[in-house]
N, C-alpha and C positions, 0 to 999 in steps of 0.2 A: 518391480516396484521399489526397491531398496538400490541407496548408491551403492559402489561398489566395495565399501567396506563395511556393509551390511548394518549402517546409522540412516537412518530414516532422514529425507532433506524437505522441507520448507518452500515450496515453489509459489513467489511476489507475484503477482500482477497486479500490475497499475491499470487502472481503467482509461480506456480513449479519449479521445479529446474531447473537450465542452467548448462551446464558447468563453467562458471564463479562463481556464487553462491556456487558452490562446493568447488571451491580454493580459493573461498574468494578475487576476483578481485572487485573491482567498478565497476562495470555496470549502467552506465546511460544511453548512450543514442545508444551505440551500441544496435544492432537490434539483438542478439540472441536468436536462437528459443532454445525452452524446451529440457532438453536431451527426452529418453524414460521413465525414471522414471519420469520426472515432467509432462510428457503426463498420464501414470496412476496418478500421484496424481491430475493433475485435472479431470481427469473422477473422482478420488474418493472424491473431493468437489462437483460433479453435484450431487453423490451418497447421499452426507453428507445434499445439501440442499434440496434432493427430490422434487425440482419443485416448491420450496416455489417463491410463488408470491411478486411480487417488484413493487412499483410504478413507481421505475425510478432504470433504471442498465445504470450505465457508465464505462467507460472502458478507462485504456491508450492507444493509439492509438500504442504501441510496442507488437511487434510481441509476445514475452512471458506473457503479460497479458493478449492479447486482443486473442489468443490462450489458456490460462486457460478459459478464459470467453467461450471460443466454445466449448471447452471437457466438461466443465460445463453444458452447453445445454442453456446459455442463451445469445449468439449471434445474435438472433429473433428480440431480445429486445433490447439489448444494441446500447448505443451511445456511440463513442467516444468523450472523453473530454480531450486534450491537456494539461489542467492543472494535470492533474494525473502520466503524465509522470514521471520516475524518476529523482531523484536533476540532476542537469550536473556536471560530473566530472571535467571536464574540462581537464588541463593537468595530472590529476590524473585517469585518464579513464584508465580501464582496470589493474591499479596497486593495490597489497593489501596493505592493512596498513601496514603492517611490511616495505614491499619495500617504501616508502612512509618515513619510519618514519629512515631510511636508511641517508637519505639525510636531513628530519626535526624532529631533533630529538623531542618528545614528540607529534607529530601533532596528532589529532582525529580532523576525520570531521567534528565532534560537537563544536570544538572550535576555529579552527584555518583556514585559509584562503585558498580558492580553484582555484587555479591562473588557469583563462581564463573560468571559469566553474561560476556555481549561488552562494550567497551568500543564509548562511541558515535563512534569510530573503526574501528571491526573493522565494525561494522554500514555506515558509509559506505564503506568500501573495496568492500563487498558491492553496495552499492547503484551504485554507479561504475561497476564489472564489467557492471551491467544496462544501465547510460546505455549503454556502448559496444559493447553488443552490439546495444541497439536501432540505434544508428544505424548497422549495417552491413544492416540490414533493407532498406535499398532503399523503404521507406515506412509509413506510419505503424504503430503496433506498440500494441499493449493488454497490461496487466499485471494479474491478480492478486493483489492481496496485500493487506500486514496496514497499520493505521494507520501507527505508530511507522514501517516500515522507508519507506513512498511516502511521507513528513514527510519524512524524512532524503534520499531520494533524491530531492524537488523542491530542498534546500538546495544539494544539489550539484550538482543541471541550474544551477543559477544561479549558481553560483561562490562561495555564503555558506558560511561551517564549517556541520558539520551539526548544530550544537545552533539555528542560525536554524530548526527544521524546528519548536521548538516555537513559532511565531508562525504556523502553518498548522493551525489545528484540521480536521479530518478526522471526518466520519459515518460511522456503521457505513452499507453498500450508496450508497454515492458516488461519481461519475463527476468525475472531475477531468481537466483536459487540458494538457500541459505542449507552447510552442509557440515560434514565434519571432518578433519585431516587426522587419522587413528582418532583422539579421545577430543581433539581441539575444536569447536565450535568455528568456523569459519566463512566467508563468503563465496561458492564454490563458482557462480557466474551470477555476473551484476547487468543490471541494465540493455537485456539484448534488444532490440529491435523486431519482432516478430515477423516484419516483412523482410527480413534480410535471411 
């Protein structure tokens, strides 16, 4: 259950695809389910972690994570955690950046303000909340969740502000694993592919 230098690792999964995801919308806090293919790809992350045991599985409480997490096989176990939800869009829900960047020219989520939605501060404080409760797990812990908020909460396992989370692109149904090198907080495997 422990890597091999006996530090407890942090194992991402991003949830499958939605229709949104597809066209590149903001999806926060809307509640859509998985299309069919994001249903096979998380059957093919239960495949990809063959039953690997976890001291602690949590889950966003939204229906396309907390749905990867059951095609997975480890809805048994999981808890939901509130803090893992994705950022809120706010008034930018459901729009893509280009439509977005329409109206403010130059805007990215990562730097510019998200009127009636979280600041990408309120979102890391969330994500932080997650670090420290994994690490009273006692051993290694899997999470569910959405791209933007596991971008932001790898920024902060490493000690960079959480706008570094946009130098970590993220797949829809991704296995990522956040780990340690001796005492150093590191990225141990990013963004696999589960069907590879």
């Amino acid at each position: 259950m422990y890597s091999n230098n006996s530090h407890p690792e942090i194992w991402l999964i991003r949830h499958g695809e939605t229709e949104w995801s597809l066209s590149g919308q903001h999806t926060g806090r809307t509640d859509i389910p998985l299309t069919a293919a994001g249903e096979r790809q998380a059957a093919e992350i239960g495949r990809y972690l063959a039953g690997r045991p976890f001291a602690l599985v949590l889950t966003s409480p939204l229906r396309r994570a907390y749905e990867t997490c059951r095609l997975a096989g480890y809805s048994g176990v999981a808890q939901i955690d509130p803090n893992l939800c994705e950022w809120d869009y706010g008034a930018y829900e459901g729009r893509t950046g280009v439509q977005i960047q329409e109206s403010v020219p130059g805007w990215t989520i990562w730097t510019s303000p998200v009127p009636q939605g979280e600041t990408i501060e309120q979102v890391a404080a969330r994500a932080s909340r997650v670090i420290e409760r994994a690490a009273k797990a006692g051993g290694d812990v899997a999470l569910f969740a959405h791209g933007h908020l596991l971008r932001i909460l790898t920024a902060c396992w490493l000690g960079l502000p959480p706008d570094a989370g946009r130098f970590f692109a993220l797949g829809t149904a991704s296995v990522s694993v956040l780990g340690y090198e001796r005492e150093t907080r590191v990225i141990a495997r990013w963004n696999i592919a589960a069907q590879t």
